[in-house]
C-alpha positions as CSV (number, residue, x, y, z in Angstrom):
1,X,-102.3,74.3,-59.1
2,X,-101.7,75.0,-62.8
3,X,-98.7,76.5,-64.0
4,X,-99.3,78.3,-67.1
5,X,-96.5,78.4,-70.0
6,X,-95.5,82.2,-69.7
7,X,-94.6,80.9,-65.9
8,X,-92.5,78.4,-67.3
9,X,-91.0,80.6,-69.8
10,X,-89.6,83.3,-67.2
11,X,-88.4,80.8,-65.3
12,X,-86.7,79.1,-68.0
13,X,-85.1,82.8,-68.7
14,X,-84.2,83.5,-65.1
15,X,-82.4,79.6,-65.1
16,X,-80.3,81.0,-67.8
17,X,-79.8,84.3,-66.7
18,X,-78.2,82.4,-63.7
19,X,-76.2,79.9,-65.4
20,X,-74.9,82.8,-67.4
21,X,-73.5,85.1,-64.2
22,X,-72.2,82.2,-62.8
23,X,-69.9,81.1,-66.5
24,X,-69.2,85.2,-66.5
25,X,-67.7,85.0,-62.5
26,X,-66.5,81.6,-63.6
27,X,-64.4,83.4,-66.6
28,X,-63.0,86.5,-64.4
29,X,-62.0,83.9,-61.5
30,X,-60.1,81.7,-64.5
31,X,-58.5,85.0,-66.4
32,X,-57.2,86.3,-62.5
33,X,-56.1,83.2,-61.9
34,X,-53.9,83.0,-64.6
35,X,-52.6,86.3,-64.5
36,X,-51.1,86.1,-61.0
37,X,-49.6,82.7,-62.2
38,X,-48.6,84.6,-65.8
39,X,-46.6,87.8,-63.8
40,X,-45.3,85.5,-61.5
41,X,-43.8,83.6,-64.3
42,X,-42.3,86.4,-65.9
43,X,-40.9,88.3,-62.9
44,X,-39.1,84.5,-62.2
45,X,-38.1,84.8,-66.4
46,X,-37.0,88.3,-66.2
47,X,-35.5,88.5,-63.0
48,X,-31.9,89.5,-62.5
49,X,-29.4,87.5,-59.7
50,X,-30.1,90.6,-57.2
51,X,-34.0,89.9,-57.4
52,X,-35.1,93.0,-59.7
53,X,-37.1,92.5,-62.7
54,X,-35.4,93.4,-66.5
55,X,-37.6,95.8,-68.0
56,X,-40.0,96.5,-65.3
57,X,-37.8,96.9,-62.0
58,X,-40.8,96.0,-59.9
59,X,-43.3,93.9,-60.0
60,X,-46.1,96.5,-59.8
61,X,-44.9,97.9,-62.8
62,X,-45.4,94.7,-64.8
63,X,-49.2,94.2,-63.5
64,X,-49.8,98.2,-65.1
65,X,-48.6,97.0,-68.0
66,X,-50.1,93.5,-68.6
67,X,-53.6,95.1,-67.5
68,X,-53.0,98.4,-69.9
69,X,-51.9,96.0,-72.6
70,X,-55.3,93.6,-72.1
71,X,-58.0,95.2,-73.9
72,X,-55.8,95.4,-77.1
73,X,-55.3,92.1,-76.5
74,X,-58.8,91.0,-76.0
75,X,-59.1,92.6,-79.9
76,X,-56.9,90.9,-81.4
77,X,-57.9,87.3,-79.7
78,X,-61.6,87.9,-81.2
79,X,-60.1,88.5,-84.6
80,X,-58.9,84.8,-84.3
81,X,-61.5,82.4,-85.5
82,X,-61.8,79.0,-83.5
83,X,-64.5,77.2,-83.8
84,X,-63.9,74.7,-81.2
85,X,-62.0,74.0,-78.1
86,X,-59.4,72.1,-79.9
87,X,-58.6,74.9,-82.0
88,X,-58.3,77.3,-79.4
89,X,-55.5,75.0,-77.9
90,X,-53.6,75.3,-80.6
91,X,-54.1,78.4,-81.3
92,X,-53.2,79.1,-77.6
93,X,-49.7,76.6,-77.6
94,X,-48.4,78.9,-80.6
95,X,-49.1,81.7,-78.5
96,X,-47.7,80.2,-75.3
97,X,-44.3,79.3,-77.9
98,X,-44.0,82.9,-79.1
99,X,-44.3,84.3,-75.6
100,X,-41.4,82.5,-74.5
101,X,-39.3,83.6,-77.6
102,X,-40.1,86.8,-76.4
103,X,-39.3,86.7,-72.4
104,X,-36.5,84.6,-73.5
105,X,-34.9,87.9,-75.7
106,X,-36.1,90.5,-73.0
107,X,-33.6,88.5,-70.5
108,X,-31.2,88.3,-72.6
109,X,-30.8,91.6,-74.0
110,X,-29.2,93.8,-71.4
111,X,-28.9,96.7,-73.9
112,X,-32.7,97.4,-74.6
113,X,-33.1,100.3,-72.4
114,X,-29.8,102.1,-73.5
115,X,-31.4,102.7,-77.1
116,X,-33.8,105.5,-75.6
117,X,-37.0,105.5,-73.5
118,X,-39.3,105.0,-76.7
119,X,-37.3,101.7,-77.5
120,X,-37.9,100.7,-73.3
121,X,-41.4,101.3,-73.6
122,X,-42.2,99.5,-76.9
123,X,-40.5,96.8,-75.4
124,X,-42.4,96.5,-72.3
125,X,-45.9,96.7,-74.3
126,X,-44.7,94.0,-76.4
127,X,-43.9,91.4,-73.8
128,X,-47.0,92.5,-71.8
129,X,-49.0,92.0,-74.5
130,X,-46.9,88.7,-75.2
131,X,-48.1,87.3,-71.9
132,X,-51.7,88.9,-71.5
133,X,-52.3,86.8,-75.0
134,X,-51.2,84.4,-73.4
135,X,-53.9,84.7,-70.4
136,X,-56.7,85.2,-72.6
137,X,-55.8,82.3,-75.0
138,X,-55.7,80.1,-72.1
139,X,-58.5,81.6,-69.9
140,X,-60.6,81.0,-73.7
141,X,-59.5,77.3,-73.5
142,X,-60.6,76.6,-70.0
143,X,-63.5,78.7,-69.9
144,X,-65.0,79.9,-74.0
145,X,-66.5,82.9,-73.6
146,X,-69.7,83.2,-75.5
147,X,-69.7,86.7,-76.9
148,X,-66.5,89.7,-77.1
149,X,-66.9,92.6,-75.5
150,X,-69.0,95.3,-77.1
151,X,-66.1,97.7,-77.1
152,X,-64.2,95.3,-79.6
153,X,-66.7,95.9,-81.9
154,X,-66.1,100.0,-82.3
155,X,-64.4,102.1,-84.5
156,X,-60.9,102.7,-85.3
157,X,-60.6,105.5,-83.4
158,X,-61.7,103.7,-80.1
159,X,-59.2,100.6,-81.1
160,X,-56.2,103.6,-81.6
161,X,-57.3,104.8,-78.2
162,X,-56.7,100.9,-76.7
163,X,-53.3,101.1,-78.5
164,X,-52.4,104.0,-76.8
165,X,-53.5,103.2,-73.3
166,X,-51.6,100.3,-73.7
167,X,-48.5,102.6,-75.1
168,X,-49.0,105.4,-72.8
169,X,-50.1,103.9,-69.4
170,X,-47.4,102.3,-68.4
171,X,-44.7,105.0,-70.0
172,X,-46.4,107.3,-66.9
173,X,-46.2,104.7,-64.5
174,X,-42.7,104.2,-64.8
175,X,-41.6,107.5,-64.9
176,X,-43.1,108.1,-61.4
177,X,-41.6,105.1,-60.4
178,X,-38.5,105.9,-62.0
179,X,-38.5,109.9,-60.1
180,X,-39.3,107.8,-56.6
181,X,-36.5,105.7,-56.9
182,X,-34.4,108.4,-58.3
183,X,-35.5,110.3,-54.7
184,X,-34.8,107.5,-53.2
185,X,-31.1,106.6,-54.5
186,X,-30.7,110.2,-53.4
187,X,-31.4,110.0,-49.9
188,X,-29.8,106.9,-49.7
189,X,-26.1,107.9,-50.8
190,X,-27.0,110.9,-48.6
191,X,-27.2,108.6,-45.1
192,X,-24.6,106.1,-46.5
193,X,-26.8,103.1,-46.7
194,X,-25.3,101.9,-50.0
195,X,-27.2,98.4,-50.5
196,X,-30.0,100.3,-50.2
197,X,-29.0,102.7,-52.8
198,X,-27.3,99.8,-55.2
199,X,-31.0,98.5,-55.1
200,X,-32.6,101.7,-56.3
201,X,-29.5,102.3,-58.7
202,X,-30.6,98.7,-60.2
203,X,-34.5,99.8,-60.5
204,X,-33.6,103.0,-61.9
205,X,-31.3,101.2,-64.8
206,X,-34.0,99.4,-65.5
207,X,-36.3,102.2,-65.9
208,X,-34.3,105.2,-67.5
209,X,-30.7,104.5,-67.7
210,X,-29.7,107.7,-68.9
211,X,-30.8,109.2,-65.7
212,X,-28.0,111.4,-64.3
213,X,-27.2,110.7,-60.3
214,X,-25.5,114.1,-58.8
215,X,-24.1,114.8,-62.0
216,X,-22.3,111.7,-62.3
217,X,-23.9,109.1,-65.0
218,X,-26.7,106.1,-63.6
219,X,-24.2,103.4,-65.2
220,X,-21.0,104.4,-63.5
221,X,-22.9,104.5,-60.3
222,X,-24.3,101.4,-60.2
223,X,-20.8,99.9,-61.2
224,X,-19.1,101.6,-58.5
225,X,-22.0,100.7,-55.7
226,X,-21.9,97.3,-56.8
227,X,-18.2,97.2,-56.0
228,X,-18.8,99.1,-53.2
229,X,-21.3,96.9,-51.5
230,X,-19.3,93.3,-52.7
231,X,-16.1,95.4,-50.3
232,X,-18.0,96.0,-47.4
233,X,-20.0,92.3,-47.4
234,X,-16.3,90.9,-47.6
235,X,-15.4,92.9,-44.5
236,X,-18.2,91.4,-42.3
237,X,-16.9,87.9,-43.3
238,X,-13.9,88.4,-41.6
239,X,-15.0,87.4,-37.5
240,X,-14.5,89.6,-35.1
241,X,-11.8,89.4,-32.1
242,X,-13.1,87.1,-29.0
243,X,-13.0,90.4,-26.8
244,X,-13.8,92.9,-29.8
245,X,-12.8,96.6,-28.6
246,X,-15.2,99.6,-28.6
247,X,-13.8,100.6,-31.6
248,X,-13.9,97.5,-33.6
249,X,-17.7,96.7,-32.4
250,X,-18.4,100.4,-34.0
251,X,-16.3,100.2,-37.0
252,X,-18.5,96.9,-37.7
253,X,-21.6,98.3,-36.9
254,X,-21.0,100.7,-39.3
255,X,-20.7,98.4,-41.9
256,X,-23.4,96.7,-41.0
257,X,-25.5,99.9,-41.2
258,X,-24.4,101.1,-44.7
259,X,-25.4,98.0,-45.8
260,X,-28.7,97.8,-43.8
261,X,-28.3,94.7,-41.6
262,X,-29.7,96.7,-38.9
263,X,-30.7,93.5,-36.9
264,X,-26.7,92.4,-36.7
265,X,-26.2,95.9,-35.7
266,X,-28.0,96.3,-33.1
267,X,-27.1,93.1,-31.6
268,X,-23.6,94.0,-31.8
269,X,-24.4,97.8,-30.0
270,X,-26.4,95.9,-27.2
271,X,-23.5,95.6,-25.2
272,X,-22.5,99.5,-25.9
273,X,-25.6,101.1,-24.6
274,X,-25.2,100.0,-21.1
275,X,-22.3,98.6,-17.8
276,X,-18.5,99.5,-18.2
277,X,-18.2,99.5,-22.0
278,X,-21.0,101.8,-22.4
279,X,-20.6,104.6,-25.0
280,X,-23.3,106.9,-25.8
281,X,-23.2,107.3,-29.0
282,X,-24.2,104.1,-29.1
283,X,-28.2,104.8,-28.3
284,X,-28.2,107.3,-31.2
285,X,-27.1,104.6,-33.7
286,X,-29.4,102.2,-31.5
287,X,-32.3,104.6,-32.4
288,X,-31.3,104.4,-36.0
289,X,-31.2,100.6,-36.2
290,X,-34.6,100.8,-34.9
291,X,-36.1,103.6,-37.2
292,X,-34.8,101.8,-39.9
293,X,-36.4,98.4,-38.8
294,X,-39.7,100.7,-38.5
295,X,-39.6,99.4,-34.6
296,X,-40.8,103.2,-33.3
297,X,-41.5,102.8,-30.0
298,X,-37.8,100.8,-29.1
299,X,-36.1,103.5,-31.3
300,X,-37.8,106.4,-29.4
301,X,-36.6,105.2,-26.0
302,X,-33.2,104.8,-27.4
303,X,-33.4,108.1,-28.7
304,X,-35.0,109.6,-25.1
305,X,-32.0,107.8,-23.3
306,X,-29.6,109.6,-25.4
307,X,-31.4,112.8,-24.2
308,X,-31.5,112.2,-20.9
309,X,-27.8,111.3,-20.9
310,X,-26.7,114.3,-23.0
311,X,-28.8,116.3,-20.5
312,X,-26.9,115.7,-17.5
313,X,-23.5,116.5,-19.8
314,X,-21.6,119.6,-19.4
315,X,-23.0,121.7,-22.5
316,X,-20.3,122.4,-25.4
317,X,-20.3,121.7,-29.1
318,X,-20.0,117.7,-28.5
319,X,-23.0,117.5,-26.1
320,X,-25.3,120.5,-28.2
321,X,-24.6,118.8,-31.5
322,X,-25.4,115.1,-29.8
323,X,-28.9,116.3,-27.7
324,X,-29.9,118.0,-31.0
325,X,-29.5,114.8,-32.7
326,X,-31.1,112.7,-30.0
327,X,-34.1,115.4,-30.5
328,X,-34.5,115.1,-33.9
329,X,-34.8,111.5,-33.8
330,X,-37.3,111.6,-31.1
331,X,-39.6,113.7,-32.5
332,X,-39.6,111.4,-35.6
333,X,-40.3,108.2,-33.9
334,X,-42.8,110.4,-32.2
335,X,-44.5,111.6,-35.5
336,X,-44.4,107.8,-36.6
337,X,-46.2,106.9,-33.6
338,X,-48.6,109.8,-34.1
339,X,-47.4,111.1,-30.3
340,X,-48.1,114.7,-31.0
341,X,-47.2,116.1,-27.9
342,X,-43.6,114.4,-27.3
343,X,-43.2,115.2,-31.3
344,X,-44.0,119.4,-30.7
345,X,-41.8,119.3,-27.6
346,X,-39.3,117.8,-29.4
347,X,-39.0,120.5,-32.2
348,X,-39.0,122.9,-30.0
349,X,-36.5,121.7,-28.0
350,X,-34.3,121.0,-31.2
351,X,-35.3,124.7,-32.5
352,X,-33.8,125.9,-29.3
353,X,-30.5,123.9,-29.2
354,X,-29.8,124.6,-32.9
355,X,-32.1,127.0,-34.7
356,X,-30.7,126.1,-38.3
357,X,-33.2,126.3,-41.4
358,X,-33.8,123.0,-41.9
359,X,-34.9,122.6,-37.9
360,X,-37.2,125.5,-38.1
361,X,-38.8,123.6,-41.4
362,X,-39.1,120.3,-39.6
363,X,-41.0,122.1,-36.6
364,X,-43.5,123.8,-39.0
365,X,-44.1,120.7,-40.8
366,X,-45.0,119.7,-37.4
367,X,-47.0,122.7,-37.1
368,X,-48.9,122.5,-40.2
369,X,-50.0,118.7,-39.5
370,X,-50.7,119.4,-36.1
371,X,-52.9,121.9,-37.9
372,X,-51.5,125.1,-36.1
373,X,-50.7,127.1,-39.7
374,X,-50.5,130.0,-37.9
375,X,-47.1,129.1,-36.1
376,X,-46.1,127.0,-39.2
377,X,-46.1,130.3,-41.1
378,X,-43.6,131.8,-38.4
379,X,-41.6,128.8,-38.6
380,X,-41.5,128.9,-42.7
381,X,-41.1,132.5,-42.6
382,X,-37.6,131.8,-40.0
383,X,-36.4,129.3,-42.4
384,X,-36.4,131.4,-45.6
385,X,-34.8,134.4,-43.8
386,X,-32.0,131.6,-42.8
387,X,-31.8,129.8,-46.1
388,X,-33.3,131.5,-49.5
389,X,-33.2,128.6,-51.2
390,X,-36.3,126.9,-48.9
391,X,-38.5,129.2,-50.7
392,X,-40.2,127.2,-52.7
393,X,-40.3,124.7,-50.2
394,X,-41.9,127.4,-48.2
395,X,-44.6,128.0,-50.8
396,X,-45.3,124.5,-51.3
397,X,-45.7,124.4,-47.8
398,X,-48.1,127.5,-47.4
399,X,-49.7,126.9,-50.2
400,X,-51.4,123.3,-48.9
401,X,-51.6,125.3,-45.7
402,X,-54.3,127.5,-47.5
403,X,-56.3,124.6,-48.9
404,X,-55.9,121.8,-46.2
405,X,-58.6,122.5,-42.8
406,X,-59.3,125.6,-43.9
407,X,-56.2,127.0,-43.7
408,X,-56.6,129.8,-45.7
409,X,-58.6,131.9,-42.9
410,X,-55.5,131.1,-40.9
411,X,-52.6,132.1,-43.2
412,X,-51.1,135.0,-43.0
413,X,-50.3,136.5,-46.9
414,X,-47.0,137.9,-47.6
């Protein structure tokens, strides 16, 4: 059987088609290769003795910022003319040089983000683009790409629009990082866990230093944390008695919770929660450990055998203030392990015991994901009477109610 020359000519196309989607996977495979090794790299360069990263904070941050800053650097690459592979190594060696000079000032230059948020941001786009030339230099020495992308070749106005993304992208992405952590510092002075909060105080100086922490400036905080959290690590060096009291095994556990050792903790509370030395406050701060630790299921029976022994108390303010917290944490463990009925039954019974504003809000957030709006109206309704300032929360609340499942058949309007 004959084969004619058109024959041989498709197939002689479809060879190369081949050869060239497997160089094009080939490239990708070589350029996210060297990325990974590139932001690892840099987060090792840039990173301060706690572990956060100068500049970025996190590590995520960096990868928005070296992938917003690659198409602009992908243009400028295919304005440099090498001919051969030779060329592009040298080319790319310069370029490795230069990116050091610049990771080298970034970690040394503790004052970059105090000159504004402008200044911060110009920064980060220049060492992203720094190291993504470096990527593409080396991923055009490995594997030469044949042709640039078609969107190199466009008009100004497109190349001002890859400047920007690579301006503008990561500016957004670290100001919701920067409001998260800022929540986060927030709830974490709140419950006293102050590594926690000296971590977030780090991120957040990296991010926008000017931010202001209850009215006290982001700089003094994380001065005073720091101190704070150097004091407390010096007080768990000291060992503890051989026959450690009650109140010495809690005054350490303490510690140990504020600076979120929750393991240590809840060895040393073991021996608390049960036989002659048992004190029940101990399976509250048991439960915590456990929530903390994200272990759900041992933190809600720690939290159910604080209710059943507040139960059989006499009730006064002690034993209604201690079943209401033993509640409370039950129904979040519960939530966490999506147990909707022991979560409901938990609300309620917290409702009950102290019907404050902020209870009646956690029972119809219950409500409204359990998808009862009708009750969570009630519930949102209760809390605003008891505290005006929920309102908005309320509205927030009411309006998702309207949208989400239907809700708004289900709603009632004020």
């Amino acid at each position: 059987m004959e084969i004619t020359q058109t024959e041989i000519n498709v197939r002689k196309r479809g060879g190369s088609m081949i050869k060239a989607s497997s160089s094009h996977q080939f490239r990708w495979l070589i350029f996210a290769a060297i990325t990974i090794a590139a932001a690892t790299l840099t987060c090792g360069q840039l990173a301060t003795p706690s572990g956060v990263t100068r500049l970025f904070a996190r590590w995520d941050v960096l990868m928005v910022a070296l992938f917003a800053a690659a198409p602009v650097t992908l243009m400028i690459v295919s304005r440099v003319e090498c001919t051969n592979r030779k060329q592009n190594a040298v080319a790319c060696l310069g370029v490795i040089i230069a990116a050091v000079i610049v990771l080298q000032l970034s970690s040394s230059l503790e004052i970059i983000n105090r000159h504004g948020l402008i200044v911060a941001s110009l920064s980060r786009s220049t060492v992203a683009c720094a190291v993504t030339l470096v990527v593409v230099m080396l991923t055009r020495v490995i594997a030469t790409a044949s042709q640039s992308p078609l969107f190199l070749e466009s008009s100004w106005a497109a190349k001002l629009t890859l400047i920007s993304i690579a301006l503008l992208v990561p500016a957004a992405y670290v100001d919701s990082v920067a409001e998260g952590s800022r929540i986060e510092l927030e709830k974490a002075l709140q419950s006293r866990r102050f590594a926690l909060a000296k971590q977030h105080a780090e991120m957040l100086m990296q991010l926008h230093p000017n931010t202001e922490i209850q009215d006290r400036p982001l700089d003094a905080l994380s001065v005073e944390l720091d101190a704070l959290v150097k004091d407390l690590d010096s007080a768990t060096q000291h060992p503890l008695p051989r026959r450690p009291s009650s109140s010495e095994l809690g005054q350490r556990v303490m510690i140990l919770m504020q600076l979120d050792r929750n393991e240590e903790a809840i060895r040393l509370l073991s021996p608390l929660t049960h036989g002659p030395r048992f004190e029940p406050i101990s399976l509250d701060y048991l439960g915590l450990c456990f929530q903390r630790l994200e272990r759900f299921e041992e933190s809600l029976h720690a939290y159910q055998a604080a209710v059943t022994y507040w139960k059989s108390q006499a009730m006064n303010e002690r034993s209604r203030a201690s079943l209401a917290s033993a509640w409370k944490g039950v129904g979040f463990a519960a939530r966490r392990l999506n147990h909707r009925r022991t979560e409901e039954h938990a609300y309620q019974q917290l409702v009950e015991l102290a019907p404050t504003a902020e209870n009646h809000m956690l029972l119809a957030q219950c409500y409204r994901e359990h998808q009862k709006t009708r009750l969570a109206s009630e519930h949102t309704t209760r809390a605003v009477q008891l505290a005006p300032e929920m309102q908005a929360q309320s509205d927030s609340m009411l309006s998702s109610m309207s949208t989400d499942h239907f809700g708004c058949w289900l709603v009632p309007r004020r």
